[in-house]
FIKOLZA-1660 file (N, C-alpha, C; in steps of 0.1 Angstrom, whole numbers, plus 5000, padded with zeros to 4 digits):
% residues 83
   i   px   py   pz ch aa at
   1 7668 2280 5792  A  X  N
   1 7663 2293 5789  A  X CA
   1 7652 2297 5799  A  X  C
   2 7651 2310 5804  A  X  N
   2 7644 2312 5816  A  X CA
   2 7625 2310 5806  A  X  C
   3 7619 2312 5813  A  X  N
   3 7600 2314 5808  A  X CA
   3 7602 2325 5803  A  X  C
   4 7590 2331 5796  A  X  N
   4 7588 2341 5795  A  X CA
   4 7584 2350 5804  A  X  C
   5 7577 2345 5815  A  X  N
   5 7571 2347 5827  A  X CA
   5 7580 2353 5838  A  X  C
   6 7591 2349 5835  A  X  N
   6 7604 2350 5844  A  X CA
   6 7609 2360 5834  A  X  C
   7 7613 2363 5821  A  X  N
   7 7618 2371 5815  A  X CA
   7 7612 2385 5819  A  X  C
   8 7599 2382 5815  A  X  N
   8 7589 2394 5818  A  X CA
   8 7594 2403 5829  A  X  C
   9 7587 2394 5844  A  X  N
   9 7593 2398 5856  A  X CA
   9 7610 2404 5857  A  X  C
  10 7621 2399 5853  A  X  N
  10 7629 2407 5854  A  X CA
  10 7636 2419 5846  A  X  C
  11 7628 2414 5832  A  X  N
  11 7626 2430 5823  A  X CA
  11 7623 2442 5838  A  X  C
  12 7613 2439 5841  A  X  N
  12 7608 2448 5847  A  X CA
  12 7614 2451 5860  A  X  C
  13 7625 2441 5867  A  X  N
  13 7635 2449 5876  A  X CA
  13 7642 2459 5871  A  X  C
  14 7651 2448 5860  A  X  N
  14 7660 2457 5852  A  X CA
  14 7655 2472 5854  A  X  C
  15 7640 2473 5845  A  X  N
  15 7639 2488 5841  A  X CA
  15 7635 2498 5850  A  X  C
  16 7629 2494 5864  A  X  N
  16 7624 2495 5875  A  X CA
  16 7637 2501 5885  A  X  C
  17 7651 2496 5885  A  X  N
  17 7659 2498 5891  A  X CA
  17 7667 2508 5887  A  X  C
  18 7667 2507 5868  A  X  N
  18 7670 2515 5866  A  X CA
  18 7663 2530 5868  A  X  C
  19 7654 2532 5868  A  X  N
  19 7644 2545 5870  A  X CA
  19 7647 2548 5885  A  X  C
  20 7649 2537 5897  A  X  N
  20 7656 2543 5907  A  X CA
  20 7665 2550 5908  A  X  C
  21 7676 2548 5899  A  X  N
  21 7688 2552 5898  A  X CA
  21 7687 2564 5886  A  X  C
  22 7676 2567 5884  A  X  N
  22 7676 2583 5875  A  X CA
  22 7682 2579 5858  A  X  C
  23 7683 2566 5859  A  X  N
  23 7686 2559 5843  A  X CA
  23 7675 2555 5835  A  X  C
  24 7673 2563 5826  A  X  N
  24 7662 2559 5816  A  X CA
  24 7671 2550 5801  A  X  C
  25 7668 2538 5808  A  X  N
  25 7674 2527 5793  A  X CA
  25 7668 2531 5780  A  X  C
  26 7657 2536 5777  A  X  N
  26 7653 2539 5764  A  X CA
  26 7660 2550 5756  A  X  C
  27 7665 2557 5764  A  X  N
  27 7670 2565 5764  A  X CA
  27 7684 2568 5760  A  X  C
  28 7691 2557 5767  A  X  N
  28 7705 2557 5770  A  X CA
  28 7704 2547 5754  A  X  C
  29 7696 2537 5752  A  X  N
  29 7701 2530 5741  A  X CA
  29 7700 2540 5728  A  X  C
  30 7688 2549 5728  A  X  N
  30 7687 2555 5716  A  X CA
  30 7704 2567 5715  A  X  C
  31 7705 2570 5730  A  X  N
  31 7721 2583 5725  A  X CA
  31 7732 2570 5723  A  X  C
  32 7732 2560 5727  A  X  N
  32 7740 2548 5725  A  X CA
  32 7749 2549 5740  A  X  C
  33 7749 2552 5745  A  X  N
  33 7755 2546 5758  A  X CA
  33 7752 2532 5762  A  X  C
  34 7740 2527 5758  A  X  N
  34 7741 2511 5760  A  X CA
  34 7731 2507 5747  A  X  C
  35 7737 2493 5745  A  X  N
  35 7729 2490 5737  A  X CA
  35 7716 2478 5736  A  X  C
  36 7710 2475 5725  A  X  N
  36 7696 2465 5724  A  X CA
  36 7705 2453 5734  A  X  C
  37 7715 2451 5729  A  X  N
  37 7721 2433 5734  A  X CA
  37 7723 2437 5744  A  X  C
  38 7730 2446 5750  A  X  N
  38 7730 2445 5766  A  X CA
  38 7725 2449 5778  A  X  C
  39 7711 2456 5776  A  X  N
  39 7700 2456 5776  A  X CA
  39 7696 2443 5784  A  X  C
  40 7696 2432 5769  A  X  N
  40 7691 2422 5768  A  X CA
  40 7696 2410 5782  A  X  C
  41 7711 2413 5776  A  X  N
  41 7717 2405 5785  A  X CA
  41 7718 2406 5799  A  X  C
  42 7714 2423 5805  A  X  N
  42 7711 2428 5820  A  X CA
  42 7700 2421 5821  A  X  C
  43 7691 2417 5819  A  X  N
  43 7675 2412 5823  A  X CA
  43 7679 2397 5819  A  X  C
  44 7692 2384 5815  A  X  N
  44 7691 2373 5813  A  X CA
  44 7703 2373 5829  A  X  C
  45 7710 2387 5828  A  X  N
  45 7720 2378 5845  A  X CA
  45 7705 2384 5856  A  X  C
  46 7699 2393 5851  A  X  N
  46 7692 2396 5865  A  X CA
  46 7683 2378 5867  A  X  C
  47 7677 2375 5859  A  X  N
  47 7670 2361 5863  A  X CA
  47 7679 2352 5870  A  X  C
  48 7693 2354 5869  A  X  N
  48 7698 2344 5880  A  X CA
  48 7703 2349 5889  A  X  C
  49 7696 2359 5894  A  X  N
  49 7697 2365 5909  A  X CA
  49 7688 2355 5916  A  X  C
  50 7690 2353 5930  A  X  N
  50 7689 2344 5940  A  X CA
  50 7678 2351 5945  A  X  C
  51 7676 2360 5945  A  X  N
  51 7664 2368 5955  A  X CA
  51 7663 2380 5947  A  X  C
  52 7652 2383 5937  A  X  N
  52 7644 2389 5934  A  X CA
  52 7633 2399 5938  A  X  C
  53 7629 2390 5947  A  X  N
  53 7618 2394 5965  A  X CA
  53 7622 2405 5963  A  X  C
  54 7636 2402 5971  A  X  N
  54 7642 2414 5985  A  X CA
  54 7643 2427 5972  A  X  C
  55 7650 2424 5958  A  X  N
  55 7652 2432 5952  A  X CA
  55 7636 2447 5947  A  X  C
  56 7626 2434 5946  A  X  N
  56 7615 2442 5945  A  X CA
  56 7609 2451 5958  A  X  C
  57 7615 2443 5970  A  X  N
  57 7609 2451 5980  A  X CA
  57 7615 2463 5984  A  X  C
  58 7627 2465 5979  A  X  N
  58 7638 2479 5975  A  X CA
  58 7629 2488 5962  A  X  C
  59 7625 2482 5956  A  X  N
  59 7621 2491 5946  A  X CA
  59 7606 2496 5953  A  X  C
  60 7599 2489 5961  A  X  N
  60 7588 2493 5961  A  X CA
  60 7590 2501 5978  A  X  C
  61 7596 2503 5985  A  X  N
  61 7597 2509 5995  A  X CA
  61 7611 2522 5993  A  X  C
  62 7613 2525 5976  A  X  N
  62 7620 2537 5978  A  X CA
  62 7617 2547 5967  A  X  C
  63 7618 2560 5970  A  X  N
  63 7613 2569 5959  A  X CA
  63 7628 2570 5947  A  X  C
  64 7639 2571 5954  A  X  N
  64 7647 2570 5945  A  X CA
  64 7661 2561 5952  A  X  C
  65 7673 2558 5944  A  X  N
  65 7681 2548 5955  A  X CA
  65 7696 2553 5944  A  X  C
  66 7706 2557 5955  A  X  N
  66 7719 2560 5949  A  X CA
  66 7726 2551 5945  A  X  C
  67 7726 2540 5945  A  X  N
  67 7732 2527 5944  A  X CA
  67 7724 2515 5943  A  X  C
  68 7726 2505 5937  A  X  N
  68 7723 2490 5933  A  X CA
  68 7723 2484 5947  A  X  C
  69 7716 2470 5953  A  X  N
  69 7723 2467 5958  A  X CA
  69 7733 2459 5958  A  X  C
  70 7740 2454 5969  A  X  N
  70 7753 2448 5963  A  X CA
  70 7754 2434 5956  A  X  C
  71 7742 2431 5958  A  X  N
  71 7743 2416 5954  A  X CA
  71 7739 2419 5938  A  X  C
  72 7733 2428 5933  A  X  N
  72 7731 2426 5921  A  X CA
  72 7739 2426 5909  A  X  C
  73 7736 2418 5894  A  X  N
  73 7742 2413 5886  A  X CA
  73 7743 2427 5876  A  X  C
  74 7735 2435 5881  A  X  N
  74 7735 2445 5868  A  X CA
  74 7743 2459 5875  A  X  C
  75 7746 2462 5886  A  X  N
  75 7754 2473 5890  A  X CA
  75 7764 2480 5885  A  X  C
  76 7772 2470 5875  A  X  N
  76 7785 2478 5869  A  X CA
  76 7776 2483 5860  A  X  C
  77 7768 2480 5849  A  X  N
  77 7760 2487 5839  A  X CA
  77 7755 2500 5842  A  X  C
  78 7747 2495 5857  A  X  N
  78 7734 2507 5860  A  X CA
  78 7742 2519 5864  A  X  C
  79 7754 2514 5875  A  X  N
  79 7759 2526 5879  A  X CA
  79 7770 2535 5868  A  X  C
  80 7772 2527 5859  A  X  N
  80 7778 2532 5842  A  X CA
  80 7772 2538 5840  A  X  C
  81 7760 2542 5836  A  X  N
  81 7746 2547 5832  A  X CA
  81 7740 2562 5839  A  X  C
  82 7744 2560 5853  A  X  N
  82 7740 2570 5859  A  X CA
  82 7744 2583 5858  A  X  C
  83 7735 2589 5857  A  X  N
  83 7743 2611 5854  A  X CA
  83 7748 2611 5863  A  X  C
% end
């Protein structure tokens, strides 16, 4: 089971990528488009992403982004999600 430290940190891709992509999760779980568990389980596959880095340095060098990139574990979700 990943740290908490490591949980933490990819909570905050998860939610981070999603606000790229114009997806507010709190949001989407309360109309039910997605729910607490999968959620959950998008921030347990993001921890076993290989590179994390590169994925934060996308989030911090863009104001908004049309797409995930390809490598990532959560893209079918996020782009499900998107208006």
């Amino acid at each position: 089971m990943p740290s908490r430290e490591t949980l933490r940190l990819h909570a905050g891709l998860v939610d981070e990528m999603a606000k790229m992509l114009d997806v507010d999760l709190e949001e989407a779980a309360i109309d039910g488009s997605v729910s607490i568990d999968q959620i959950s389980d998008a921030v347990v596959r993001c921890t076993e992403c290989p590179n994390p880095a590169h994925c934060q340095d996308i989030i911090n060098g863009a104001v908004s982004l049309s797409h995930t990139p390809e490598y990532c574990r959560n893209k079918d979700l996020l782009h499900k999600l998107m208006p």
